[in-house]
TILO-143575 format. One line per 10 residues: for each residue x, y, z of N, C-alpha, C, O. Coordinates in Angstrom, 2 decimals. Example, Ala and Ser with C-alpha at 12.3 -4.5 7.8 and 13.67 -1.06 7.14 Angstrom:
// TILO-143575
13.19,-5.69,7.80,12.30,-4.50,7.80,13.20,-3.30,7.80,14.24,-3.32,8.46; 12.85,-2.25,7.08,13.67,-1.06,7.14,12.90,0.03,7.87,13.41,1.14,8.04 $
END
This chain:
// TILO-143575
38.20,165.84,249.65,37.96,164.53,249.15,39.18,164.07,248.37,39.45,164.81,247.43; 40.02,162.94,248.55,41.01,162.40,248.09,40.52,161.38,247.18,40.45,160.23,247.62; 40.21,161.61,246.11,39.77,160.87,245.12,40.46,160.37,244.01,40.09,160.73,242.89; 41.64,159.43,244.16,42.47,159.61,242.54,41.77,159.56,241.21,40.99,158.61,241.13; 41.84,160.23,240.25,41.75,160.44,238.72,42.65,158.96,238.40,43.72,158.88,239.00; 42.34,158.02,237.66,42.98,156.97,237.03,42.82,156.94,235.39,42.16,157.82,234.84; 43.28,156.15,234.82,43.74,156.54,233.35,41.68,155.66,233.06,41.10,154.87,233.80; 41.23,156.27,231.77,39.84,155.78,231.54,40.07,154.03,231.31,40.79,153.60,230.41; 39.57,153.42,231.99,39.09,151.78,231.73,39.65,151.52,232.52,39.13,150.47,232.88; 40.56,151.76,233.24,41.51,150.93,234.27,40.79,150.91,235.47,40.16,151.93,235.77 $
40.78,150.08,236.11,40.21,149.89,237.58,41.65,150.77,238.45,42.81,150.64,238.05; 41.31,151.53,239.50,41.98,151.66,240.57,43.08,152.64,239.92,44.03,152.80,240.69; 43.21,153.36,238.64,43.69,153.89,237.85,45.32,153.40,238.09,46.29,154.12,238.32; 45.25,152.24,237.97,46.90,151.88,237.85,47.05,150.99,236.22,45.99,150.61,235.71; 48.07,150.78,235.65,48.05,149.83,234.82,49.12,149.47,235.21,49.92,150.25,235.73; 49.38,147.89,234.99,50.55,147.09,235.29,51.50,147.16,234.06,50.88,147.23,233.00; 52.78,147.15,233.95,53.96,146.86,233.20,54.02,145.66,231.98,54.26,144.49,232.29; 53.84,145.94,230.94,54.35,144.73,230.33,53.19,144.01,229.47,53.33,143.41,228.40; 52.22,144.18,230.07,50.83,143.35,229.52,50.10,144.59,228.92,49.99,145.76,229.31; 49.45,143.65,227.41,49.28,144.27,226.67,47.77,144.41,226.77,46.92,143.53,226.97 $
47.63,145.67,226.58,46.02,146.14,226.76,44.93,145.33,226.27,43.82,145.36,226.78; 45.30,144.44,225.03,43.92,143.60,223.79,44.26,142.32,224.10,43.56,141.41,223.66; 45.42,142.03,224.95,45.54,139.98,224.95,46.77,139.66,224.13,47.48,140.50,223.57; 46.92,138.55,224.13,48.04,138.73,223.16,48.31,138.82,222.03,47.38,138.81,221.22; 49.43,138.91,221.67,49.71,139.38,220.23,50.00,137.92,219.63,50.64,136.96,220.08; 49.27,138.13,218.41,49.57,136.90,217.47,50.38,136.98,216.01,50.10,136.32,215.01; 51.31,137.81,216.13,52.45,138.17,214.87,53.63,137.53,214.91,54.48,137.79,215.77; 53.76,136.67,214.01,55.30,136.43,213.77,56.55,137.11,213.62,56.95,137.65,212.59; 57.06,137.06,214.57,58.37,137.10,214.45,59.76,136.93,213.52,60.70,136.25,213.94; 59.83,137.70,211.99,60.31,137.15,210.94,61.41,137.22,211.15,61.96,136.57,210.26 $
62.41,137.77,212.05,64.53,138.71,211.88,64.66,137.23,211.62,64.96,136.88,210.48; 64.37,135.97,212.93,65.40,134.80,213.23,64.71,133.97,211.88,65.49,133.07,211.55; 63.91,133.99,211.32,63.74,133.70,209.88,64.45,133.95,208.73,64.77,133.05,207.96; 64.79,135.37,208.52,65.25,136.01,207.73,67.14,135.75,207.74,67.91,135.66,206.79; 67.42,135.67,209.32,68.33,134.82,209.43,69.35,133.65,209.07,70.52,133.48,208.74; 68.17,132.96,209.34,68.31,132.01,208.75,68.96,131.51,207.33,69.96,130.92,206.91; 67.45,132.28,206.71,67.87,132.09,205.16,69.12,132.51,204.62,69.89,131.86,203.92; 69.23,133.87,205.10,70.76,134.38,204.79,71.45,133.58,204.67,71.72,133.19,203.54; 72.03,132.99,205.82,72.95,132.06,205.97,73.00,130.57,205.33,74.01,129.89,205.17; 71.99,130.31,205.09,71.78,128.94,204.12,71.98,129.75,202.49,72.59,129.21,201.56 $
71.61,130.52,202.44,71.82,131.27,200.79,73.96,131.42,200.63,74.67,130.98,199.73; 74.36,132.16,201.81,75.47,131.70,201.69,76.12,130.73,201.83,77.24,130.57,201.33; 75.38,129.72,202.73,76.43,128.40,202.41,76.15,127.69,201.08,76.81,126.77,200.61; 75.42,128.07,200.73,74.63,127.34,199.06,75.73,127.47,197.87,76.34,126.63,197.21; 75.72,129.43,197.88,76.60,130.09,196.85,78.34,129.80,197.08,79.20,129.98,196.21; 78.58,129.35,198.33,80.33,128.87,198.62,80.20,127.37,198.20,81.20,127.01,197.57; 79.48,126.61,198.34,79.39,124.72,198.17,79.22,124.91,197.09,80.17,124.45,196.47; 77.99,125.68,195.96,77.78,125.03,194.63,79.17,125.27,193.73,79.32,124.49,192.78; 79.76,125.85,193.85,81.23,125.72,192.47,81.69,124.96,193.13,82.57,124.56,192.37; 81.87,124.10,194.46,82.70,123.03,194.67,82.44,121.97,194.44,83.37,121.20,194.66 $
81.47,121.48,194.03,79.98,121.19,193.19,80.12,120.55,192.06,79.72,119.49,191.55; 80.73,121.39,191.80,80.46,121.34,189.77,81.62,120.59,189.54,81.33,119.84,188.61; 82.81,120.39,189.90,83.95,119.51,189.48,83.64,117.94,189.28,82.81,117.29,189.93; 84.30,117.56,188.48,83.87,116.41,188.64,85.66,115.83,188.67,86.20,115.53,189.74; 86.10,115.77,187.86,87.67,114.64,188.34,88.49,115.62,187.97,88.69,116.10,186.86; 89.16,115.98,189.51,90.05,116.88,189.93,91.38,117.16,188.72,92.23,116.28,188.61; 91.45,118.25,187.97,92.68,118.49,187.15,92.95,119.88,187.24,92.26,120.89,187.39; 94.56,119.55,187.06,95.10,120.97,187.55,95.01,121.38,185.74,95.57,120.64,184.93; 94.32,122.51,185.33,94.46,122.94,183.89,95.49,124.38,183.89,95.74,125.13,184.84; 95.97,124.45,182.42,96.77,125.37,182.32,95.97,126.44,181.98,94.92,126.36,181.33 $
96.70,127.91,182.61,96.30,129.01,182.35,96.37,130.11,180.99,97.46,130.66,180.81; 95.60,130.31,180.34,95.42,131.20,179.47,94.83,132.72,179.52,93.96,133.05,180.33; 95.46,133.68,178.47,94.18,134.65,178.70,92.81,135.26,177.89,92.27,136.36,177.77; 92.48,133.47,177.25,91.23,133.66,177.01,89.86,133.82,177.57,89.54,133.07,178.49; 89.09,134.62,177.18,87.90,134.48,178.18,86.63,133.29,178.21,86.60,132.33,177.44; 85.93,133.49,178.93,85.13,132.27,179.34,84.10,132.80,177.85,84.08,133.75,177.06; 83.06,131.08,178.17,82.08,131.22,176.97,81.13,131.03,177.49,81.09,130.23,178.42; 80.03,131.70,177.07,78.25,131.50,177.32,78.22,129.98,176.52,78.72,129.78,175.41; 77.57,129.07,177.28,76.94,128.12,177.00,75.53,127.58,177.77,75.28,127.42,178.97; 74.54,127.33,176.28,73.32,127.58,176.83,72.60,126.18,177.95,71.79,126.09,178.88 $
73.71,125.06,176.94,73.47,123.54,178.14,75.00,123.09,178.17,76.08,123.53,177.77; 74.51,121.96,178.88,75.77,121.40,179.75,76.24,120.57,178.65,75.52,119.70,178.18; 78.03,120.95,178.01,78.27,120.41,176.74,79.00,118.79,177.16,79.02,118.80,178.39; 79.41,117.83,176.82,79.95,116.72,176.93,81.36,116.86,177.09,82.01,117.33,176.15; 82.17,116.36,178.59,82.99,116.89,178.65,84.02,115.34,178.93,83.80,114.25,179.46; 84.89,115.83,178.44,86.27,114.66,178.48,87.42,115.28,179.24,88.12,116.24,178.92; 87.45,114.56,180.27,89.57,115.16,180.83,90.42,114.23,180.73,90.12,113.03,180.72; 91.27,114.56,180.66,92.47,113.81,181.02,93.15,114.09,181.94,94.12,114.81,181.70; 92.98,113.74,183.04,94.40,113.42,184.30,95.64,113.41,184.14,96.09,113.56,183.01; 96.41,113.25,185.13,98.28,113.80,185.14,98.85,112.36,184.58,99.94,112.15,184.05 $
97.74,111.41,184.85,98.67,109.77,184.32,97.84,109.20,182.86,97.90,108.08,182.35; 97.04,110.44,182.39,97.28,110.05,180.98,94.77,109.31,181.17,93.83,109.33,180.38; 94.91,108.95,182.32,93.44,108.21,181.73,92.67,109.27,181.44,92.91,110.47,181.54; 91.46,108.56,180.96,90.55,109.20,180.46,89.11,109.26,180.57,88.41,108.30,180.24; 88.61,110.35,181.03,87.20,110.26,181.33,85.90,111.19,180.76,85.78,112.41,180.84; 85.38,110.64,180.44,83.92,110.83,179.74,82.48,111.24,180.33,81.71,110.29,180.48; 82.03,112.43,180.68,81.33,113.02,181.36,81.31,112.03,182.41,80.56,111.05,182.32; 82.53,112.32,184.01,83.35,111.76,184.87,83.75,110.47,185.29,84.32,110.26,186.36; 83.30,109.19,184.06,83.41,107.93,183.78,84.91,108.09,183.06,85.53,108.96,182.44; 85.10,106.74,183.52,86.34,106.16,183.10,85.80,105.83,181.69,84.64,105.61,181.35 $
86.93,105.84,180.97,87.14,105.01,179.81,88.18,104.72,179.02,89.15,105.47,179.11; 88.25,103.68,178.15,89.47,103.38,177.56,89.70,104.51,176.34,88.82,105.32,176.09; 91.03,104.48,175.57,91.08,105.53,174.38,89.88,104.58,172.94,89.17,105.18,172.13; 89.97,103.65,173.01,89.34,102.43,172.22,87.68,103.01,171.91,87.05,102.89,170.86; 87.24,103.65,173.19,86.09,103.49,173.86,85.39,104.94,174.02,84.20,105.12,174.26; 86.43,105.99,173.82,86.04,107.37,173.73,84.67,107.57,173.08,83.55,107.84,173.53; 85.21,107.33,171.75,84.01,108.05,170.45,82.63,107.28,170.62,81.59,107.88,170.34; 82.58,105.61,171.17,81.62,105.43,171.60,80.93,105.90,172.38,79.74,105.68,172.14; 81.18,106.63,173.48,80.65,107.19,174.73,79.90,108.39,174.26,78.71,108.64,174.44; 81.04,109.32,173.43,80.99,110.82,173.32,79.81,110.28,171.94,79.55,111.18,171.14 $
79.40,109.43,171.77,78.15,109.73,170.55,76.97,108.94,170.88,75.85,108.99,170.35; 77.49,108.05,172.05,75.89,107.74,173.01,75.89,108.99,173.88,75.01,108.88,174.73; 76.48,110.01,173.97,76.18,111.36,174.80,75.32,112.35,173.63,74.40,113.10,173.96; 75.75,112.21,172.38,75.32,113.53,171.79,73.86,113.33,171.53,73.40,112.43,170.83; 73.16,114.25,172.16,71.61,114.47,172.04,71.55,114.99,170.54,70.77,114.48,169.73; 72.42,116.05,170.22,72.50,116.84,168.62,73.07,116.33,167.94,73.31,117.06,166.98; 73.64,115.01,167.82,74.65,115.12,166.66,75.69,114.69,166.44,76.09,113.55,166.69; 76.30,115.60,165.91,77.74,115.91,165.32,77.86,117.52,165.65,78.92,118.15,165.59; 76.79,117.98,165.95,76.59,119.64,166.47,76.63,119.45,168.04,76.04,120.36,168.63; 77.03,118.76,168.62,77.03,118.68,169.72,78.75,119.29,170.46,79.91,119.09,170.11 $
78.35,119.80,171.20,79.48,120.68,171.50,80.76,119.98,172.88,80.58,119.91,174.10; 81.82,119.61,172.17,82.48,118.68,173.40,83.68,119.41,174.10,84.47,120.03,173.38; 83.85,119.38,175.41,84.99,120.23,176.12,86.12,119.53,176.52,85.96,118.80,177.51; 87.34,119.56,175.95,88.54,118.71,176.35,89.31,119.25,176.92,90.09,119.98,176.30; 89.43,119.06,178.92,90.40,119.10,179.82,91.36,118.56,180.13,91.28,117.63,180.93; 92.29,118.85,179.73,94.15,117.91,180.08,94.54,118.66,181.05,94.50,119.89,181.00; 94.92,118.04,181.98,96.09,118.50,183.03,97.13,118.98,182.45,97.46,118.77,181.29; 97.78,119.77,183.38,99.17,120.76,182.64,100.04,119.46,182.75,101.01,119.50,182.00; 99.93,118.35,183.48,100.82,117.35,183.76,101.11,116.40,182.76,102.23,115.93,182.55; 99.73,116.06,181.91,99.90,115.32,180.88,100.35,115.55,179.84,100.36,116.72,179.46 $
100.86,114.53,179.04,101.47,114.97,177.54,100.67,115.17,176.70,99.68,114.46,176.56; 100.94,116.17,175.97,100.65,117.20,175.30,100.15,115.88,174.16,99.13,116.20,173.55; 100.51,114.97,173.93,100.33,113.89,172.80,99.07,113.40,173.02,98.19,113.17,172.20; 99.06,113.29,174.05,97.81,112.75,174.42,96.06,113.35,174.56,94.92,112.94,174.38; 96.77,114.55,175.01,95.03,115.40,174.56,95.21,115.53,173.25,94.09,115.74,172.79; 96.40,115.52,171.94,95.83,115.94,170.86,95.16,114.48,169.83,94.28,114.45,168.97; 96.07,113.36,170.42,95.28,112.08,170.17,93.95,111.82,170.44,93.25,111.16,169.67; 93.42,112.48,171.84,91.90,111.88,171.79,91.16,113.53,171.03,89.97,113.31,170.81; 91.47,114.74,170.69,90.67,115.19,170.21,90.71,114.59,168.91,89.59,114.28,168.48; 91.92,114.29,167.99,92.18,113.53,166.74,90.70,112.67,166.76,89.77,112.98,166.02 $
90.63,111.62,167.68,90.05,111.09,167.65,88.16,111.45,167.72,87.43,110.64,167.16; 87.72,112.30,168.23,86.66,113.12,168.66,86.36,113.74,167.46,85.17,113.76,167.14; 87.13,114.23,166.77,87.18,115.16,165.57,86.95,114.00,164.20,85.96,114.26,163.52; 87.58,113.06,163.85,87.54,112.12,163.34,86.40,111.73,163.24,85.83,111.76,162.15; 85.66,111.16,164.63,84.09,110.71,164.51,83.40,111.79,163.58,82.57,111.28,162.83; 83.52,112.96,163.47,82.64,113.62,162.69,82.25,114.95,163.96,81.42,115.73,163.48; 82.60,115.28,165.18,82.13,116.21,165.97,83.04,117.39,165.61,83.89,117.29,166.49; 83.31,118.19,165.03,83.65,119.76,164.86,83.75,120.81,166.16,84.47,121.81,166.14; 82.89,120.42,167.29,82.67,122.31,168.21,83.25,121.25,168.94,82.53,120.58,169.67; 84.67,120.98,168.81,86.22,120.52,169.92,86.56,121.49,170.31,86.78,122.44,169.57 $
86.72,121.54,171.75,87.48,122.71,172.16,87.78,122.58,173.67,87.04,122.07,174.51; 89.15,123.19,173.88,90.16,122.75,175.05,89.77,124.32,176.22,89.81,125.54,176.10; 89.52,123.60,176.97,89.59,123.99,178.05,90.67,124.40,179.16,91.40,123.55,179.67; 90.75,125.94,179.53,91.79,126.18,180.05,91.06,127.42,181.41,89.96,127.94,181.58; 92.73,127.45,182.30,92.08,128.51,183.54,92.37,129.60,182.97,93.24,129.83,182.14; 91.33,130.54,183.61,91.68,131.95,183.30,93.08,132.43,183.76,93.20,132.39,184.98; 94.17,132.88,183.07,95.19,133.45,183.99,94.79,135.19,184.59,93.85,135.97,184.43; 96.12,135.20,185.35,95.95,136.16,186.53,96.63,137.28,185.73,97.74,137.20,185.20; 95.75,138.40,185.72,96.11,139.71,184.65,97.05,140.31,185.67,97.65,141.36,185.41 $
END
């Protein structure tokens, strides 16, 4: 008697290739997800410091180190032709101390950051901190790049 033995449940003891014994499967697929994100997390972390500039200055290098600051302090630059800008608004020298004290949420404790280009004269960032300092604000302080050890 030539009787084939087939695997238990299967008709005709064959099973076909590929198809899944219960129906289909209903699981997500997470890699091309996970993917994904990666790659948006790195384009995030390369764009946000390009981000944060606001009016392009070349600053001079020092080898002081950076400072913990707990909020975003009120910041003034000065450009290579001398103007002047006020958290990244233009303004006149006339017009500074007005700005920088409709900015201060604290004060006179309010903490202000003054960026000069290596281009500009040296007269001129110490005139508008003169001036900054004058109003009555004290935590003046110049901003520089880290130099290369």
């Amino acid at each position: 008697m030539g009787m084939s033995v087939g695997a238990a449940g299967h008709k005709g003891g064959r099973r076909r290739r590929g198809v899944p014994r219960y129906g289909a499967m209903a699981e997500i697929n997470m890699t091309p997800f996970i993917d994904v994100m990666l790659v948006l997390l790195i384009i995030f972390m390369v764009a946000a410091p390009l981000l944060a500039t606001g009016v392009p200055i070349d600053l001079p290098e020092t080898q002081a180190s950076a400072l913990n600051i707990d909020q975003k302090p009120i910041s003034i630059a000065i450009d290579e032709k001398g103007a002047i800008f006020v958290s990244d608004q233009p303004v006149g020298l006339d017009q500074v101390v007005d700005r920088v004290k409709s900015l201060a949420k604290a004060g006179a404790d309010e903490r202000i950051y003054v960026r000069g280009s290596k281009a500009v004269n040296y007269g001129r960032v110490a005139e508008v901190m003169a001036l900054v300092t004058a109003a009555g604000f004290k935590k003046v302080a110049l901003v520089t790049e880290q130099g290369k050890k």
